[in-house]
Every structure is written in structure tokens, then in C-alpha cells.
C-alpha positions in Angstrom: -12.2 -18.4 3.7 -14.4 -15.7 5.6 -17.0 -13.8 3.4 -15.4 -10.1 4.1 -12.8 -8.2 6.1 -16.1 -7.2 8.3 -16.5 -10.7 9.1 -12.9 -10.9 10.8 -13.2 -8.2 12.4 -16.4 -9.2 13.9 -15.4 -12.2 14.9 -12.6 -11.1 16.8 -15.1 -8.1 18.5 -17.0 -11.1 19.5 -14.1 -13.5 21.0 -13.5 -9.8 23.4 -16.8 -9.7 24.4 -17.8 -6.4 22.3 -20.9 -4.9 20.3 -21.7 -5.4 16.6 -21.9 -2.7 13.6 -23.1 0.7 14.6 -26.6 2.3 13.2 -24.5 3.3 10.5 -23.1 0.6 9.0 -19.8 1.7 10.0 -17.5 -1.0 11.6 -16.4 0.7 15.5 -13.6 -1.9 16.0 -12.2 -1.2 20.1 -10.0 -2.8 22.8 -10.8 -5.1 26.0 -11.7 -2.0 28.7 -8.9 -3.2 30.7 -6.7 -2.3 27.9 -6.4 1.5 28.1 -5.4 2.9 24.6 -4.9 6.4 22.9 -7.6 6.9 20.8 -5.4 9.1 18.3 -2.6 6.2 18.3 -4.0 2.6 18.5 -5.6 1.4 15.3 -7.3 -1.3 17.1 -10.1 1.6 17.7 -10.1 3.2 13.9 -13.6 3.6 12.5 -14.2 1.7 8.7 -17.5 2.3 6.9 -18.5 2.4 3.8 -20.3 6.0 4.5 -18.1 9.1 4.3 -20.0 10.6 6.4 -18.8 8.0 9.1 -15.5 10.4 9.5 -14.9 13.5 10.1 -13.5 16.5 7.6 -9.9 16.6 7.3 -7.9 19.3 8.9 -4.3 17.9 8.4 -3.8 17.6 12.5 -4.9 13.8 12.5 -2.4 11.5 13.2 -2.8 9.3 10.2 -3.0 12.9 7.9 -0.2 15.4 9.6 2.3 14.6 7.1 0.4 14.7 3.8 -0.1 18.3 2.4 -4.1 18.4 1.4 -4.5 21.3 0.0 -2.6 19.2 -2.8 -5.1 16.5 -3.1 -7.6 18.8 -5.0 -10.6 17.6 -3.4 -10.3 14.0 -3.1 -10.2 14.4 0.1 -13.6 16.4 1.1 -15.9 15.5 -1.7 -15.1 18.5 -3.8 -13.5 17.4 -6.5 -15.8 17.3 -9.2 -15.8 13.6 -11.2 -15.3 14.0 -15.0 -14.4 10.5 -16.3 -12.5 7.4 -15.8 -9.1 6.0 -16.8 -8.2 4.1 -19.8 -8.2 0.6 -19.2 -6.2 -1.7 -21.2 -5.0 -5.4 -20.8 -6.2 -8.5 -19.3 -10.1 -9.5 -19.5 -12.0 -8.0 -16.8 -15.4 -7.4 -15.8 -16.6 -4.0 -15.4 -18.5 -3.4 -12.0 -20.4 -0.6 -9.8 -20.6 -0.5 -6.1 -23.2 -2.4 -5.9 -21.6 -5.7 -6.9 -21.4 -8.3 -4.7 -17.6 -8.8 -4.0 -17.1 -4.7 -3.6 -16.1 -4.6 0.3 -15.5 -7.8 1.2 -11.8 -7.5 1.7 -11.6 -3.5 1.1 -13.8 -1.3 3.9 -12.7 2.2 4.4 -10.7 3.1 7.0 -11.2 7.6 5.9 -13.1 9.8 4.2 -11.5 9.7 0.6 -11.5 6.0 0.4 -15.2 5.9 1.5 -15.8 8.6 -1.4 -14.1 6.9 -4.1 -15.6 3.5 -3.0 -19.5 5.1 -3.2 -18.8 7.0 -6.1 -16.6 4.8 -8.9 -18.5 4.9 -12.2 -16.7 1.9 -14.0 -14.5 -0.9 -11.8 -12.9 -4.0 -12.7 -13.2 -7.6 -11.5 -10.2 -9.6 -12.3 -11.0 -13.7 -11.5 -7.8 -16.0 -11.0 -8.8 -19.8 -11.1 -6.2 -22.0 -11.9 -2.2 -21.6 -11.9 -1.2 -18.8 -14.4 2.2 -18.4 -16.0 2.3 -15.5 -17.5 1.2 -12.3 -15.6 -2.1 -10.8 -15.6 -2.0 -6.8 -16.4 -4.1 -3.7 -16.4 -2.7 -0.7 -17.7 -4.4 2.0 -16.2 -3.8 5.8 -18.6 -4.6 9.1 -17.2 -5.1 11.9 -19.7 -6.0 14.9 -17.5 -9.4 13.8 -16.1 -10.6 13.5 -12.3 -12.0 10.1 -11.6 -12.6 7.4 -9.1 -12.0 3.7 -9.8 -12.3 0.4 -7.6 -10.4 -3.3 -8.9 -11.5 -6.5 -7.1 -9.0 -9.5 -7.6 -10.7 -13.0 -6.5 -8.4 -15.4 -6.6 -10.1 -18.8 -6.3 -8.5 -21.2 -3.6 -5.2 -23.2 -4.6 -5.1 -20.7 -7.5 -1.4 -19.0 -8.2 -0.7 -15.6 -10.4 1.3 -12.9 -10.6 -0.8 -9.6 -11.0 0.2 -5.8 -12.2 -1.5 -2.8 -12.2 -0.1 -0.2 -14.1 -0.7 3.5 -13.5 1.0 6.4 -16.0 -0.3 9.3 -17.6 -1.9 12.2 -15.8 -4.8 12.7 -13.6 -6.6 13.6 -9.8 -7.5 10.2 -9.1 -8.2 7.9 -6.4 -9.3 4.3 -5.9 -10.0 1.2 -4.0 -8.0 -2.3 -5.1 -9.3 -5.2 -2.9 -7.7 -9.1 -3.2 -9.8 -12.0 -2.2 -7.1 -15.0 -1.9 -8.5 -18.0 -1.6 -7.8 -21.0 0.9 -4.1 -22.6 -0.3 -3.7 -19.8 -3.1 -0.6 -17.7 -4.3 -0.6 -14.2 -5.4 1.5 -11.6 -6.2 0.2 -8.1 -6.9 2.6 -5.6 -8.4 1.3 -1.6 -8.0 3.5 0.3 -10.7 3.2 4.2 -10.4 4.7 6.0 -13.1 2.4 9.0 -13.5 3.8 12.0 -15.0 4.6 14.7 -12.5 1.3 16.5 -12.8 -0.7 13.5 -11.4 -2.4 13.0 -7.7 -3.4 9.3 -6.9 -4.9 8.5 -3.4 -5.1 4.1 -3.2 -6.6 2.0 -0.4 -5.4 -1.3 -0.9 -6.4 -4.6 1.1 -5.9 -8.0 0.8 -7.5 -11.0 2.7 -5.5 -14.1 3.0 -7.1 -17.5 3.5 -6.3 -20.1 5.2 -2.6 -21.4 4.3 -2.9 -19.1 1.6 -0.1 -16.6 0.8 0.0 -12.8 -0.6 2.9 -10.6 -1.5 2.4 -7.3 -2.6 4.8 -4.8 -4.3 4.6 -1.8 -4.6 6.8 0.6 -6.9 6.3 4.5 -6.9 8.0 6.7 -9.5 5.9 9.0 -10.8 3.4 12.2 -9.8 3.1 15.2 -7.8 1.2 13.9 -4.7 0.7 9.5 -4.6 -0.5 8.4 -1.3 -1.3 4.7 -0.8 -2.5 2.4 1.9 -1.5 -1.1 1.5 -3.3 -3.3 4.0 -3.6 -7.0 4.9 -6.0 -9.3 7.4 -6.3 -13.0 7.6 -9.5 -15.0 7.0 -8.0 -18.1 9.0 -4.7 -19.6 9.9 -1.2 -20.3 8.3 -1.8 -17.1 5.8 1.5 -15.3 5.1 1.7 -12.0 3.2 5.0 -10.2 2.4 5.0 -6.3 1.2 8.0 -4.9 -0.6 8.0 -1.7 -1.8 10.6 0.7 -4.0 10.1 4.6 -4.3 12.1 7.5 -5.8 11.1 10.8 -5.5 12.6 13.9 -7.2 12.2 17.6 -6.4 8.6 18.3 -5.2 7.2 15.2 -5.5 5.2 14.1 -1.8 5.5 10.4 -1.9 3.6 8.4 0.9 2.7 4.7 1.8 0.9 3.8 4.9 0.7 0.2 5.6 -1.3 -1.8 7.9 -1.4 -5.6 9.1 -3.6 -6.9 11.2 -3.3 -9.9 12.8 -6.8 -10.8 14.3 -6.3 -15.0 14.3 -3.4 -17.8 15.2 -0.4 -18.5 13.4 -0.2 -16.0 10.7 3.3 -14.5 9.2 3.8 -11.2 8.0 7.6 -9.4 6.5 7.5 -5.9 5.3 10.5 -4.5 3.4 10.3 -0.6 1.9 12.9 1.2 0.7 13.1 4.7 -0.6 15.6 7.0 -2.3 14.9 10.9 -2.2 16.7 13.8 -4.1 16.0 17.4 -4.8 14.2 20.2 -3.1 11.0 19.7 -1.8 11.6 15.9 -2.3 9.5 14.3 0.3 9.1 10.2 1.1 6.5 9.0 3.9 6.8 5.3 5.3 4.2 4.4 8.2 3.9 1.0 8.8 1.4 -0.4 11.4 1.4 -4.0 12.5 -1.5 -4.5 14.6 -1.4 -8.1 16.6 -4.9 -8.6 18.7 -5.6 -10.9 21.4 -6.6 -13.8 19.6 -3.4 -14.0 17.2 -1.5 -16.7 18.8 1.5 -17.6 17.2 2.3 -14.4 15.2 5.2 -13.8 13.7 6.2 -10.5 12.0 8.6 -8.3 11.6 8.9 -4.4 8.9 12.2 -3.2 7.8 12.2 0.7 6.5 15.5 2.0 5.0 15.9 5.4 3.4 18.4 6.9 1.2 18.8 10.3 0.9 20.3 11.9 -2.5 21.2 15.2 -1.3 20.5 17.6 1.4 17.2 19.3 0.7 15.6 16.1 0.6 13.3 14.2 3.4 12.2 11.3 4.4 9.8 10.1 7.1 9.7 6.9 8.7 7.2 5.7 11.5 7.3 2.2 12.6 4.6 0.8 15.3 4.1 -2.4 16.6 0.7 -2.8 18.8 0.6 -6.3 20.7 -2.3 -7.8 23.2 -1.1 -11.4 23.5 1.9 -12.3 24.9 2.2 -15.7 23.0 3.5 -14.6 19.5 6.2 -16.2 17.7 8.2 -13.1 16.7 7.5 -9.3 15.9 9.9 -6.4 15.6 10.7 -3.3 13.8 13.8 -1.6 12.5 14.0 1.9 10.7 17.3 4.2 9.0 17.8 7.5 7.1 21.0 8.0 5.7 23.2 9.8 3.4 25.5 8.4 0.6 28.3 5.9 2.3 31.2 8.1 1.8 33.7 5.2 1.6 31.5 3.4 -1.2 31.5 6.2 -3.2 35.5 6.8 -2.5 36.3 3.0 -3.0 34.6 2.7 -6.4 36.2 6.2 -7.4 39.1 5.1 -6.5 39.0 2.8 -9.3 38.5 4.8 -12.0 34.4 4.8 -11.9 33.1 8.3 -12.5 31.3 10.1 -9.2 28.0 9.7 -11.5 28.3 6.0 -11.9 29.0 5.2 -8.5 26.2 7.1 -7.6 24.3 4.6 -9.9 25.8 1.2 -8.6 25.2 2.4 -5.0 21.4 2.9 -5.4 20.5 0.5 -7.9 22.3 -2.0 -5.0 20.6 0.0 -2.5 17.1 -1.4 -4.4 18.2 -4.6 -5.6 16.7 -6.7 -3.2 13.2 -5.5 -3.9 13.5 -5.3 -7.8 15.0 -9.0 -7.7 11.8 -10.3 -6.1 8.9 -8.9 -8.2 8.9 -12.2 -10.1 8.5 -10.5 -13.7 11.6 -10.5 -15.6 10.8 -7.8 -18.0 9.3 -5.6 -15.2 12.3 -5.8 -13.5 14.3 -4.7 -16.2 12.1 -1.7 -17.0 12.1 -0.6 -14.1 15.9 -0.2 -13.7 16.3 1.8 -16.7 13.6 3.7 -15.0 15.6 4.5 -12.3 18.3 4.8 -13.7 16.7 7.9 -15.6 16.0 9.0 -12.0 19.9 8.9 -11.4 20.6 10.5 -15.1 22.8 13.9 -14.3 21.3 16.8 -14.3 17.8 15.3 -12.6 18.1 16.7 -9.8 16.7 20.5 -9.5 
């Protein structure tokens, strides 16, 4: 497989006939002139570089930060926020790493200022190596108890390797992180992101994966917990006949701002991608954010993709936020499309199954639990699927909502 993400990216700037790097170190990735675009809009012209100083400060107008409140992100997002420790790391052996190790930013370059931050300033990461087929999942529990830290995991999965992976967030703290996965040529991962934070936490992710060749990725993601979670799952191929699949589950209760930003880019041939996130929302102040990019460049041939966003809203001082957006420069793809709802309760569900004795607080539980059944049944981890019902299943307890 390619060496890093940059290399990709390069590539393809060359096959259009562009410039390299910029004088500093940034990657400027840009469209065929002929190709007029919208700089605030097209992610084929976003800036990555591993210098924060590469972007500009945050205001909240940008496009890919209007709907996430900052002023809730205590610092992470300018630099301000003043580093006092790291998590608690317990679970599967790991190496411990700076940001100066080898495999830091080969699949993960930043793509804003936070991300860069964390990436330059991480005082302890983790380097989890998959070679060979695993049966049994690989898991890092990751425990908050107040602090403000940065962290960074790198996942190399060596080629015709196969695991399932989970990282496990809960606790408290104002944290934010980098996780990169390397799969390898003809391997087969699955990476689980579990955020159960207590209410009082704030956790900014970038998260990229880089497929190789006939190699296929799926990642799910499940968001309970905290005040303020933003993440940024992201995928790019190394080489052809990669497939990557993201499924994702989040419930958020009064107050809570949850957000997940996903982009795939397609920069070579024949390469699949399926995105499925669903979200329930209850309680005032509840907030859910689903943005999913699907970039498809002028040397993907062959592509076939396709996102599917469905929201479920609780009760009537709740909201949910959904942006779908396919960007295309070669006619010859296989498939891609979008589809998007935000809806209330099914009225006629919830009379049927009260119609037959089942209590108005029970239906309410079979409808969302089968409202999130399809992503729970496919993490893979029968124990992790079963916790995770009875956690939402707290979500649904009476008297949550506020």
C-alpha cells in the first residue's frame, strides 16, 4: 500500500497536472482550472498540514464550523487550553509513541486547527500492531478523570491481517485526539469508537483510515455520552478494490451537542464506500450533527458509493442536523447517491403496539431500539452489542428526559 495519505493525494495532484507541498509542509490539494469550485464548499480544495498555523483562527462562520458552538470547546480549538495530563489507558498491549514516530501521519494529516494542535502536542500515544487473524477483539479503554489532554492511536494492520478493534472512551475530561488506521493490502478491520463520557466531558476526534489494495475497513462509531463530542471519521484508498463501510449510532439528551463529520475520498479506480448513521434526540437543547462528504476525483473510475442519514426525534425541543454532499469529476463511476430524513415518532407504531396492551413507555422503547438495530446488529462483538442496549435503553428510562 502507499506510504501515507500525502502520498495519495499527491499522486492524484500529479495525474491533474498540479504543484507539490507548499513551503509549509501543508498539503494545498485543488481542482483542474477548468473546474470552477467554491472554495467554502468543495473539499477537493481544503488545506491539511501538520502546522496549526497552516489555518486560520476559528470564528464559528466557516462552513465546516457554523454548527458547532466553540465557546464550548474550552480551548481546543485556539491553542488555549492549557494541557495537564493524559488519559488512563487500559487494555490490549500497545506501544507508547510521540509525534515524532514514524507511522504518526501517514494515514491521519489535519484537515483544521484543533487536529493539527492535538497532533503536535500529544505527550503519550499508542501504537496498536495487528499481524495475523485475531478472534477475539482488541480493546483500549480510554478513562477521563477531569484532566485536559491530547492523545493520538495509530492502528497498523499488517496486509491479509483481520481484527476487530475498540476504543473505549468514559469518564470525564477536555480532550482531543488523532486515531489513524493503516490497513494493509487484502486485510480486514473493524474499528469500534465507543463514547460514553459522563455529561461533563468535551472530546474533539480526527479519525482516518487508509485502505489498501483489496483491503476492507468498517468503522463504527457509537456516541452516548458528554457535553460537546465532535468527531471526524475519514477514509482514502492506497490502491484499488478497497471498501470501507461507516455505521454510526448516537443518542443525545438535553444539552448535549453531538456532531460527526465524515469524509470519503475517492482519489483511485474501483473503490466502494456505504455510510449508514442514525441518531435519536430528546430533550431541550438536544442537538445531533450528521455531515457526510463523499468526495469522488477524476481519477476514481469505477466508484461506487452511496450515505444514508436518518434521524429520530424524541420530542419537540430537540434538533437534528443533516447535510449530505456528493462532489463528482468523472463521469464513469459505478454508483453514488445520497438520501437524508428527520422525523417524529410514527404515530401508528406507537398506536398499534398500544393497542395491544404495551405501555406508551415500552413502545417507545421497541420503536427506537428497532430504529438502531441495524447498526447495533453489525458491530460484530456480541457483548458490545448487548451493553450497549441496556445503554440505551437507560437513555429511554422515564423520566430522562429534562
Amino acid at each position: 500500500m502507499a506510504s501515507s495519505i500525502a502520498d495519495v493525494i499527491a499522486s492524484e495532484r500529479e495525474a491533474l497536472g498540479q504543484q507539490g507541498h507548499t513551503s509549509d509542509g501543508s498539503i494545498a490539494v485543488g481542482v483542474k482550472p477548468s473546474t470552477p469550485k467554491n472554495p467554502a464548499d468543495a473539499r477537493v480544495s481544503r488545506t491539511l498540514s501538520r502546522d496549526p498555523e497552516a489555518f486560520p483562527a476559528l470564528t464559528g462562520r466557516e462552513e465546516d464550523w457554523r454548527f458547532t458552538p466553540l465557546a464550548r470547546l474550552r480551548g481546543l480549538h485556539d491553542g488555549t487550553a492549557t494541557v495537564d495530563g493524559v488519559l488512563e489507558v487500559t487494555g490490549a498491549a500497545y506501544e507508547t509513541i510521540g509525534p515524532d514516530h514514524p507511522l504518526v501521519g501517514t494515514a491521519l494529516v489535519p484537515a483544521d486547527r484543533p487536529a493539527a494542535l492535538a497532533m503536535r502536542d500529544f505527550k503519550e500515544g499508542q501504537l496498536v500492531t495487528v499481524d495475523g487473524e485475531l478472534t477475539e477483539p482488541v480493546v483500549l479503554s480510554f478513562r477521563g478523570s477531569g484532566q485536559v489532554a491530547h492523545g493520538h492511536v495509530v492502528i497498523d494492520v499488517k496486509p491479509f491481517s483481520k481484527a476487530v478493534v475498540v476504543l473505549e472512551h468514559t469518564g470525564t475530561a477536555t480532550y482531543s485526539g488523532g486515531v489513524e488506521v493503516r490497513v494493509g493490502d487484502g486485510a480486514d478491520v473493524t474499528l469500534v469508537s465507543l463514547q460514553e463520557w459522563d455529561d461533563s466531558a468535551v472530546h474533539l476526534s480526527a479519525q482516518a483510515a487508509l485502505v489498501g489494495r483489496d483491503a476492507r475497513f468498517k468503522s463504527v462509531v457509537v456516541t452516548l455520552g458528554g457535553d460537546l463530542v465532535r468527531l471526524n471519521p475519514t477514509v482514502a484508498y492506497a490502491s484499488t478494490g478497497g471498501s470501507a463501510e461507516f455505521l454510526g449510532l448516537a443518542f443525545a439528551d438535553a444539552g448535549q451537542h453531538l456532531e460527526h463529520r465524515l469524509f470519503v475520498d475517492h482519489a483511485v479506480p474501483r473503490c466502494t464506500s456505504r455510510v449508514t448513521y442514525k441518531t435519536a434526540v430528546q430533550g431541550a437543547g438536544a442537538h445531533t450533527v450528521w455531515i457526510g462528504d463523499v468526495l469522488i476525483r477524476a481519477a476514481a473510475e469505477g466508484t461506487d458509493t452511496y450515505e444514508l442519514n436518518r434521524n429520530l426525534l424524541l420530542t419537540p425541543d430537540a434538533r437534528a442536523d443533516s447535510v449530505p454532499n456528493l462532489e463528482i469529476e468523472t463521469g464513469e463511476i459505478a454508483g453514488a447517491g445520497h438520501a437524508s430524513a428527520t422525523g417524529r415518532f410514527d404515530d401508528e407504531q406507537l398506536f398499534y403496539l398500544q393497542s395491544r396492551g404495551i405501555s406508551p413507555d415500552e413502545a417507545r422503547r421497541i420503536v427506537v431500539l428497532g430504529f438502531f438495530t441495524e447498526i447495533l446488529q453489525q458491530i460484530g462483538v456480541p457483548s458490545l452489542e448487548e451493553r450497549l442496549v441496556q445503554a440505551i435503553e437507560k437513555e429511554l428510562a422515564p423520566g430522562r428526559v429534562t
